[in-house]
Rosetta silent file (secondary structure, phi, psi, omega in degrees, C-alpha in Angstrom):
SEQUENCE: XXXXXXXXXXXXXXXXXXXXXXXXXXXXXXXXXXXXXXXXXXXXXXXXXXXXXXXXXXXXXXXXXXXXXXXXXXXXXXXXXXXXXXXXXXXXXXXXXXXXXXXXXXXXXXXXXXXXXXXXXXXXXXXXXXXXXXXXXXXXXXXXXXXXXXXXXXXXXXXXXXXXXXXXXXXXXXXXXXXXXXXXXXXXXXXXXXXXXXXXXXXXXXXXXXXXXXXXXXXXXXXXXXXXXXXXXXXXXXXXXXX
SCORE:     score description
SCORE:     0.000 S_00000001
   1 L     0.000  154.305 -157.462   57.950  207.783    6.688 S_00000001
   2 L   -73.902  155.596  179.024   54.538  208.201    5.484 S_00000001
   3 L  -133.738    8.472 -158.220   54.191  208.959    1.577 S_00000001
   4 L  -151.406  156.361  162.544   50.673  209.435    0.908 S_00000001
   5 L   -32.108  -59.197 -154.138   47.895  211.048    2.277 S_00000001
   6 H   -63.694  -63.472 -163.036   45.953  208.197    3.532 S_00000001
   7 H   -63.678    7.390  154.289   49.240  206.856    5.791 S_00000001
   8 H   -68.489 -105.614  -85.681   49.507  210.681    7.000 S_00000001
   9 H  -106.346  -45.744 -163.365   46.241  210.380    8.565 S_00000001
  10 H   -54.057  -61.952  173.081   46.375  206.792    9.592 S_00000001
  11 H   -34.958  -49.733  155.096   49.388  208.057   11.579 S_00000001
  12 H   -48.610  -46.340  178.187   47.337  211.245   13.446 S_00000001
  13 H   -65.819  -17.559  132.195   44.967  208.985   13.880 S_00000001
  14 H   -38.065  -66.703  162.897   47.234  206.496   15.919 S_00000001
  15 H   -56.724   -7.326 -174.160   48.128  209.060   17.424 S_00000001
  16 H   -79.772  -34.330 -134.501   44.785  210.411   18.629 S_00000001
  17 H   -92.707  -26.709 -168.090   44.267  206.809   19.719 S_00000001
  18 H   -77.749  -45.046 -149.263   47.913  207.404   21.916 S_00000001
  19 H   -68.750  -23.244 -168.054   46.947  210.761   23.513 S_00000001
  20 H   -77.378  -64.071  164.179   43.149  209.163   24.334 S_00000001
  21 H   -33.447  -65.673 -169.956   44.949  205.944   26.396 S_00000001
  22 H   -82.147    6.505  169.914   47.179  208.161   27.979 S_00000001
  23 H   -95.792    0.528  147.836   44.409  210.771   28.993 S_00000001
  24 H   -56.144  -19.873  170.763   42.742  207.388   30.939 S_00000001
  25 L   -75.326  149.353  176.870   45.488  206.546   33.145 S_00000001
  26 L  -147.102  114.769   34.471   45.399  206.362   36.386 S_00000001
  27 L  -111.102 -179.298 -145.275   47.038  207.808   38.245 S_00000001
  28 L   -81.858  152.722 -166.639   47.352  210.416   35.892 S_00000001
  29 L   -54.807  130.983  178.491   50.026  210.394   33.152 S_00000001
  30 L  -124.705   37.756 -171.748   53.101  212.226   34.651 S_00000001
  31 L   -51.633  163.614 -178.724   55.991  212.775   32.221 S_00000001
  32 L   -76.154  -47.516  168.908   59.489  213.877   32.792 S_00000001
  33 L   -69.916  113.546  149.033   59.609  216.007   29.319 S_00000001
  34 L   -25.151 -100.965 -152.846   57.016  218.944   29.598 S_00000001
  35 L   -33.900  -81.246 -105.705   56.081  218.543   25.825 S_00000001
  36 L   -83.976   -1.521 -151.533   55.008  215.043   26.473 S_00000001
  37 L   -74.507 -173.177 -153.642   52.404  215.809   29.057 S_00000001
  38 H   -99.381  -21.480  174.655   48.908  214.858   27.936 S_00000001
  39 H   -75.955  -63.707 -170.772   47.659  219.052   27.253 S_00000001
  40 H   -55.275  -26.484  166.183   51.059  219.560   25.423 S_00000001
  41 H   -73.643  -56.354  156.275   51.261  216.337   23.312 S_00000001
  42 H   -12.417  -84.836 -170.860   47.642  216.614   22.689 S_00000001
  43 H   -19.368  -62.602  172.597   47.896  219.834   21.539 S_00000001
  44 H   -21.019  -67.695 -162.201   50.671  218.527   19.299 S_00000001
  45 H   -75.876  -54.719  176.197   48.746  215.653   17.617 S_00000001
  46 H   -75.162   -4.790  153.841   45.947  218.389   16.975 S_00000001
  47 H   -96.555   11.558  163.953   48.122  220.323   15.087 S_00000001
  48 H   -75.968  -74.771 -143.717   49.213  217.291   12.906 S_00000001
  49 H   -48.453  -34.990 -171.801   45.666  216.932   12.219 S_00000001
  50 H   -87.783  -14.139  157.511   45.332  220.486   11.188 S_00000001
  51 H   -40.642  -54.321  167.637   48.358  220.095    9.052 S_00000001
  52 H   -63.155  -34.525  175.457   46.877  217.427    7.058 S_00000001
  53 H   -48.264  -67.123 -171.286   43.637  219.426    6.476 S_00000001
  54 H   -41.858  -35.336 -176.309   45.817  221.873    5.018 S_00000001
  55 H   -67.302  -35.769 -168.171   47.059  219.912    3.080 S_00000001
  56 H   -84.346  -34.390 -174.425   43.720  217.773    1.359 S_00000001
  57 H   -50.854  -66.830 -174.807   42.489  221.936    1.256 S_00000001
  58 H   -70.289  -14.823 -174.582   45.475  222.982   -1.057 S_00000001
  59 H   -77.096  -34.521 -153.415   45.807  219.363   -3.151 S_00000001
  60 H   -80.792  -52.024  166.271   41.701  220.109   -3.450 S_00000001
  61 H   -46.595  -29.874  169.990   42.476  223.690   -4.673 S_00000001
  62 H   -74.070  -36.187  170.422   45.382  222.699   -6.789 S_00000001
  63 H   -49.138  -46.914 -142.043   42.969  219.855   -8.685 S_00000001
  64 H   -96.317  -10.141  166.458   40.296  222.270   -9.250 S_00000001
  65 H   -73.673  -57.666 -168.687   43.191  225.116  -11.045 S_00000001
  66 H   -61.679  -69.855 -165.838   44.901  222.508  -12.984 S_00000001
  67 H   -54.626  -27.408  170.412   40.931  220.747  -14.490 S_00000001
  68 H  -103.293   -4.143  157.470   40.151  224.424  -15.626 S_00000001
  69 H   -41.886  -94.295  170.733   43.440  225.241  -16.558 S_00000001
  70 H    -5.107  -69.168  179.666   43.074  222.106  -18.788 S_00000001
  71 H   -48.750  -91.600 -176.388   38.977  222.690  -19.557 S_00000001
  72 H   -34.987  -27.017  177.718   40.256  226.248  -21.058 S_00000001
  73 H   -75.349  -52.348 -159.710   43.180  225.249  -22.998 S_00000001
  74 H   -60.775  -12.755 -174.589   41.143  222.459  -24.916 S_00000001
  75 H   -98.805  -33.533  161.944   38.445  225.082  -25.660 S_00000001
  76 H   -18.578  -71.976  178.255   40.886  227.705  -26.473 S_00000001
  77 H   -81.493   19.928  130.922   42.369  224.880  -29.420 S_00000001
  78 H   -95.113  -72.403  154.920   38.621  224.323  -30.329 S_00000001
  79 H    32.168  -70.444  170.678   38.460  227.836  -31.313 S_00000001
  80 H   -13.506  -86.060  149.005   41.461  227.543  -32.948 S_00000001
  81 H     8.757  -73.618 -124.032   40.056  225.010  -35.033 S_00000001
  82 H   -77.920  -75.056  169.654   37.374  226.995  -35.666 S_00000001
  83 H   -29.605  -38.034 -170.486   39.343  230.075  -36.434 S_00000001
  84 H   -87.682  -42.475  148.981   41.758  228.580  -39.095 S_00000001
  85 H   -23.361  -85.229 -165.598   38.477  227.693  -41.094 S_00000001
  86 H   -96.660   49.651 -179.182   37.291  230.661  -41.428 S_00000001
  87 H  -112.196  -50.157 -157.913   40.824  232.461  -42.349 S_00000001
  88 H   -61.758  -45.820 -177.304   41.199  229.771  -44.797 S_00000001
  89 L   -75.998    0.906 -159.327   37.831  230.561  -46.591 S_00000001
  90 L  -101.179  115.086  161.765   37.983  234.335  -46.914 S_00000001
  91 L   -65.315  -15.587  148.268   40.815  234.838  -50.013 S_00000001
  92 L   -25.971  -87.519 -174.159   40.360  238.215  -48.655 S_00000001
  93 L   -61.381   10.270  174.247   42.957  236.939  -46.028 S_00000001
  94 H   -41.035  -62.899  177.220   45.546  234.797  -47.855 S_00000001
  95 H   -58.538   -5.026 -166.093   48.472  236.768  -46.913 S_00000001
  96 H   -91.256  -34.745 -163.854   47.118  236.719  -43.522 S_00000001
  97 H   -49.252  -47.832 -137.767   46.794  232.621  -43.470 S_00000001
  98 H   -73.509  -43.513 -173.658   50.377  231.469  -43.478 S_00000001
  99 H   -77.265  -15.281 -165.495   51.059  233.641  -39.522 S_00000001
 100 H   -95.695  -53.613  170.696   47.713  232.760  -38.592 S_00000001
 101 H   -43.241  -47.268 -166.372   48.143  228.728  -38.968 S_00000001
 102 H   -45.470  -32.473 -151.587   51.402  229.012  -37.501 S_00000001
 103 H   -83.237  -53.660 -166.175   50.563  230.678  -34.446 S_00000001
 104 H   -53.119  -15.176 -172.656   47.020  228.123  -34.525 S_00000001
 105 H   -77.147  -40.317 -146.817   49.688  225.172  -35.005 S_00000001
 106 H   -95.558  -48.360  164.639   51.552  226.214  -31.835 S_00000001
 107 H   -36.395  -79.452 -157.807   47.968  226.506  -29.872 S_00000001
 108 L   -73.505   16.869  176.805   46.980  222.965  -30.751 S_00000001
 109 L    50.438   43.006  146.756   50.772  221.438  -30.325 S_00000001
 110 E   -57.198   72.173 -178.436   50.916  220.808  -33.803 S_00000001
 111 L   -82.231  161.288 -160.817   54.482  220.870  -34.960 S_00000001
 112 L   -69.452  151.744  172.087   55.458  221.473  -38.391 S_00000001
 113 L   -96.118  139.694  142.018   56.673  218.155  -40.161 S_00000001
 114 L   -37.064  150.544  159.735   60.230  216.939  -41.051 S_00000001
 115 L  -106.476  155.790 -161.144   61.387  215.095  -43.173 S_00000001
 116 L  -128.327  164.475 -167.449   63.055  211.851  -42.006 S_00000001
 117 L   -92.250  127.233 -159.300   65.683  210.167  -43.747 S_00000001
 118 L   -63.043  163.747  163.452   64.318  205.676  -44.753 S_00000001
 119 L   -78.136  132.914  167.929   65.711  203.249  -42.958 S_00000001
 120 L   -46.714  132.213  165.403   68.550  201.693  -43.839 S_00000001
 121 L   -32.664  121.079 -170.547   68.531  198.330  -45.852 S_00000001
 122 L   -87.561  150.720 -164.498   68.319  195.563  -43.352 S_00000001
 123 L   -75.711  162.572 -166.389   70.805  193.199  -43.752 S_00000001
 124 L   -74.846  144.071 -162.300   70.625  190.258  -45.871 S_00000001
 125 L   108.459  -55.920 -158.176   68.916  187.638  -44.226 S_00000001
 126 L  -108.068  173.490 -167.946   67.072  189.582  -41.554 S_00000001
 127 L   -82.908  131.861 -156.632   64.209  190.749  -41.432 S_00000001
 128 L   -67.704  152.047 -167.753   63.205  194.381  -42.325 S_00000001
 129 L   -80.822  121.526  -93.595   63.106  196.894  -39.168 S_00000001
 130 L  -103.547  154.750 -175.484   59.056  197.973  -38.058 S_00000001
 131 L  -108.690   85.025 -164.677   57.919  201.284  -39.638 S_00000001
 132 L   -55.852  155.731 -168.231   57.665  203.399  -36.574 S_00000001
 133 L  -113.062  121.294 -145.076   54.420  205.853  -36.986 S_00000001
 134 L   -73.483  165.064 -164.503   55.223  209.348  -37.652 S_00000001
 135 L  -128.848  106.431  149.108   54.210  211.999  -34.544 S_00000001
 136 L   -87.503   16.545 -179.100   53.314  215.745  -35.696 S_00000001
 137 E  -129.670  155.722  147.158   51.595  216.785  -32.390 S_00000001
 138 L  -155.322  179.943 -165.168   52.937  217.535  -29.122 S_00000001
 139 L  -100.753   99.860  126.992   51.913  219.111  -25.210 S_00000001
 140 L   -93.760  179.525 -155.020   53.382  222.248  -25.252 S_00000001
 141 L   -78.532  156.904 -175.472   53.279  223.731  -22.048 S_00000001
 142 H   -49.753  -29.187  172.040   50.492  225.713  -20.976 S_00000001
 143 H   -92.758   -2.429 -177.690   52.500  229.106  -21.025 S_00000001
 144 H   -87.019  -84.668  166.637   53.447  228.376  -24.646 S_00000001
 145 H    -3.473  -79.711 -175.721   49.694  227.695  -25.155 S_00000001
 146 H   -67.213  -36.794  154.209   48.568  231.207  -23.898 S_00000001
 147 H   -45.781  -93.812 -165.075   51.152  232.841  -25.351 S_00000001
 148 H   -58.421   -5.463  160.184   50.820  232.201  -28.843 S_00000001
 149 H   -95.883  -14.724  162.848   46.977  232.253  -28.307 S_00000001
 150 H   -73.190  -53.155  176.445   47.136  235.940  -27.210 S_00000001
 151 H   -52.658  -70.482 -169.961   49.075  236.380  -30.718 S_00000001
 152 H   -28.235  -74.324  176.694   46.813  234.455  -32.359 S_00000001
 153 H   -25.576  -57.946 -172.286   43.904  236.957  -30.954 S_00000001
 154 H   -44.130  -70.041 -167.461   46.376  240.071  -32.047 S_00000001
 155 H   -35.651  -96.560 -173.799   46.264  238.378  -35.978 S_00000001
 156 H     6.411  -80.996  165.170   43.264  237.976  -35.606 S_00000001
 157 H   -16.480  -61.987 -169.206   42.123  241.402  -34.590 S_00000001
 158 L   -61.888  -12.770 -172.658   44.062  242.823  -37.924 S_00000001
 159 L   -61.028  163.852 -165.488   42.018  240.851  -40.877 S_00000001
 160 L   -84.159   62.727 -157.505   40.081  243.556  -42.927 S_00000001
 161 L   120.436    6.605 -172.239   36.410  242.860  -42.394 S_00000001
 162 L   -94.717  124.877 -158.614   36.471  239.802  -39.779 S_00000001
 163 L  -150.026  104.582  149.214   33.223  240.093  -37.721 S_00000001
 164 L   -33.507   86.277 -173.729   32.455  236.550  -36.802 S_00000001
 165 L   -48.486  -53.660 -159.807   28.343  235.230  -36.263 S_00000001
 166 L   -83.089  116.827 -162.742   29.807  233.422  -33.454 S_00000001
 167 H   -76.228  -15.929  155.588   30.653  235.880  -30.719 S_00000001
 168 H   -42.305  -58.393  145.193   32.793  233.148  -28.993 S_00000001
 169 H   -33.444  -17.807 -170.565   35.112  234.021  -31.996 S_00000001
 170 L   -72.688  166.820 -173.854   34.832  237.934  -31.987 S_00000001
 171 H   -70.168  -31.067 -157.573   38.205  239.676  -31.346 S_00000001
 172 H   -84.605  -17.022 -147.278   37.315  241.315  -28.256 S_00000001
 173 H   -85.038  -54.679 -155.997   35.514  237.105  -26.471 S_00000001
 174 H   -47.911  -57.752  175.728   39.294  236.005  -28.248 S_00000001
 175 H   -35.372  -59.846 -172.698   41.223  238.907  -26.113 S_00000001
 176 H   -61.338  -41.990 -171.522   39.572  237.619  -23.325 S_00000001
 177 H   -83.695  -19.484  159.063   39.876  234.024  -23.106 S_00000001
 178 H   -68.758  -62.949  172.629   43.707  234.882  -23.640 S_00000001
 179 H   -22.108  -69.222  169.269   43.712  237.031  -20.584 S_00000001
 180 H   -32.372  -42.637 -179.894   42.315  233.799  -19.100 S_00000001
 181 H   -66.785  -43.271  178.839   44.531  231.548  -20.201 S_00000001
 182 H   -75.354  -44.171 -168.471   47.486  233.544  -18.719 S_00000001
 183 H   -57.423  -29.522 -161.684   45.449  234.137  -15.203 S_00000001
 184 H   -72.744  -68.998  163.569   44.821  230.350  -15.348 S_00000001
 185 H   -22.328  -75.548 -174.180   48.445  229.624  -15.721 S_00000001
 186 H   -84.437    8.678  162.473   49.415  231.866  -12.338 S_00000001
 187 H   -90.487  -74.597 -174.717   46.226  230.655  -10.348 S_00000001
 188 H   -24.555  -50.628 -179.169   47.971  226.925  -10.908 S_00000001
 189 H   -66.952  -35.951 -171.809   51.456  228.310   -9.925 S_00000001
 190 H   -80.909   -8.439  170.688   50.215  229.849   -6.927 S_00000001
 191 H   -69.934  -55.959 -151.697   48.019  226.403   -5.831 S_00000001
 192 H   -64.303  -85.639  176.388   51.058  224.800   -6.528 S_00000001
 193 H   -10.556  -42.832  179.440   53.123  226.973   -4.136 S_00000001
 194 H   -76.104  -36.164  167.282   50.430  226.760   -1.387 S_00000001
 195 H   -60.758  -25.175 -179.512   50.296  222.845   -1.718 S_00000001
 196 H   -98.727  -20.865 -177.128   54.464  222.386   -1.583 S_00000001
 197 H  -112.119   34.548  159.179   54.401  224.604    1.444 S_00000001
 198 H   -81.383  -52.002  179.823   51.591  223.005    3.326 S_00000001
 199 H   -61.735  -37.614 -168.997   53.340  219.797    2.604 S_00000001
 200 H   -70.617  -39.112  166.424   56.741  220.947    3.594 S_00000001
 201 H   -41.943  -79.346 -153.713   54.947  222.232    7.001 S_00000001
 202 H   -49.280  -65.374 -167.647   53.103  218.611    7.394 S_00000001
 203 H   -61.536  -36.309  162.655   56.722  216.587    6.616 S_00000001
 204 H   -41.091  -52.636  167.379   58.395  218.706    8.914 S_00000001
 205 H   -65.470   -7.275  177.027   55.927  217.979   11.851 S_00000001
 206 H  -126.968   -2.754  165.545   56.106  214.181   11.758 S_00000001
 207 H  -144.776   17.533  151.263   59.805  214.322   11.283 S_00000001
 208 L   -67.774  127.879 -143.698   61.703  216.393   12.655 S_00000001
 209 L   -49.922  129.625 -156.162   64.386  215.050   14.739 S_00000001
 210 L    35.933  -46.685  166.485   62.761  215.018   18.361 S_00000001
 211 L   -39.539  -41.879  159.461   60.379  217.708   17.752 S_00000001
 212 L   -22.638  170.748  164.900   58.317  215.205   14.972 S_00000001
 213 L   -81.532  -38.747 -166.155   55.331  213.235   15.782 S_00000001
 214 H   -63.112  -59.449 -155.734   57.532  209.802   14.979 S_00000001
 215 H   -86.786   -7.068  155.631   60.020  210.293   17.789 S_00000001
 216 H   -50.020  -39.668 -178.336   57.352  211.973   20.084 S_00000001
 217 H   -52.733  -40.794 -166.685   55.343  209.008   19.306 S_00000001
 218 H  -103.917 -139.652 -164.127   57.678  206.645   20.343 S_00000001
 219 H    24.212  -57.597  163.019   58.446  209.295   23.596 S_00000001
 220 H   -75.117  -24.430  169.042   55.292  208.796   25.339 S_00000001
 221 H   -70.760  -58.500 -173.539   55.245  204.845   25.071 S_00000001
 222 H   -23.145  -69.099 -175.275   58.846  205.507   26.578 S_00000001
 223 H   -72.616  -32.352  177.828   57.415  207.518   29.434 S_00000001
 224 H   -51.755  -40.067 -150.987   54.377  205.849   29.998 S_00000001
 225 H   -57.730  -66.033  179.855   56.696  202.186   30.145 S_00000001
 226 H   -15.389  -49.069 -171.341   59.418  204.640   32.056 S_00000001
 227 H   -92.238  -30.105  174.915   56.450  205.811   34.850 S_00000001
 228 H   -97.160  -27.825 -173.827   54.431  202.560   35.133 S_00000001
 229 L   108.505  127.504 -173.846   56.530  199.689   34.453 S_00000001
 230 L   -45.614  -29.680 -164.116   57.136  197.176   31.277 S_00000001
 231 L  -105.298   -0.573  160.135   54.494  194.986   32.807 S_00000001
 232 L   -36.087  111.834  139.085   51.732  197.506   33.641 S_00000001
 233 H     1.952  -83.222  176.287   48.405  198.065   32.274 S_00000001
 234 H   -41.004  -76.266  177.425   48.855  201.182   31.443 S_00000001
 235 H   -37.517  -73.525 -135.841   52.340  200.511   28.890 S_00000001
 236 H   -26.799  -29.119 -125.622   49.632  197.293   27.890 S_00000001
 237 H  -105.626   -6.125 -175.252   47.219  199.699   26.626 S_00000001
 238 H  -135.826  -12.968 -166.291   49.999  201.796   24.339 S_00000001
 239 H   -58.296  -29.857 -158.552   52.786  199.299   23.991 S_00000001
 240 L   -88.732  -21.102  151.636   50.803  197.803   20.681 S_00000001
 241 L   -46.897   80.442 -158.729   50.426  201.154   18.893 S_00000001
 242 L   -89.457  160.473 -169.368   53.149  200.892   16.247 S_00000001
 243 L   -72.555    0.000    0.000   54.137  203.980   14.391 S_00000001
């Protein structure tokens, strides 16, 4: 069964090549099975084709949610950055720093660090065991990410006096770009949604048991062989189309 785009399409496209042969015969294609006839199989084949469209539509729609999802988080944690700066320099704001990193740690996948316990003494004789290289960051997920950058924004808001030059930084651009962050988040779920049930459409249409493209496909070489004869012309002209 096909697993990829491209062999979806080669397959409609096979198929285009069967419904084209068998609109050429003569005398004209006559199956015993309705669906097989040359309007109704047609027909068929063009809605595989529009199935796949749907499909390269919503994967193209899902790409372009996810790269500005993405594009927005990373400026969101340059901000951050940006933010934790100028917290840090005002002494005004000390008590405010400690909630304000935390939250900015949580933006930027920072986690806090541990302490780790040495390795034990390698045994005599062998050789000592490699001094793995400690990891403080990680990907949290994108709804973590907008969360705790809408908090951030709240701290933010409360310092005594914080009025920013850079309006990218003011409380109200900060407000916003959370708002974003969360909208971003449920335009991605809902691509995603449109994209599993385009596909779930598309796999359904090339495989469901008789109903499918695969055993239709394999149905009309049947009936052509069935109406003309193994040794015909006609079967010649479809027998070589493999699924």
């Amino acid at each position: 069964m096909p697993d990829s785009n491209r062999s979806y399409a080669e397959r409609q496209q096979r198929a285009d090549v069967l419904v084209t042969n068998i609109t050429a015969m003569t005398p004209a294609f006559s199956p015993m099975d309705a669906s097989l006839s040359i309007a109704n199989f047609g027909a068929f084949v063009d809605s595989v084709g529009q199935a796949n469209d749907d499909v390269d539509n919503a994967l193209t729609d899902f790409d372009t949610t996810v790269n500005s999802r993405m594009m927005q988080a990373k400026a969101a944690q340059k901000l951050t950055t940006q933010i934790v700066a100028s917290v840090k320099s005002n002494s005004a704001w000390k008590a405010n720093f400690p909630r304000i990193k935390e939250l900015a740690d949580k933006v930027r996948g920072i986690k806090p660090q541990t302490k780790t316990p040495p390795p034990p003494a390698p045994e005599p004789g062998q050789p000592a065991p490699p001094v793995l290289k400690k990891r403080d960051r990680g990907d949290g997920s994108y709804a973590e990410i907008a969360a705790n950058f809408k908090a951030l924004a709240g701290a933010v808001g409360k310092l005594n006096g914080y009025s920013p030059q850079d309006q990218a930084l003011s409380v109200d651009a900060l407000n916003t770009l959370g708002g974003q962050l969360v909208t971003n988040n449920e335009a991605v779920a809902t691509a995603d949604s449109t994209l599993d049930t385009a596909q779930r459409k598309r796999f359904a249409l090339f495989t469901d048991e008789d109903t499918g493209l695969a055993d239709k496909f394999q149905a009309v070489k049947n009936a052509v062989k069935g109406q003309y004869g193994q040794s015909s012309e006609q079967y010649a002209a479809v027998k070589g189309l493999r699924w």
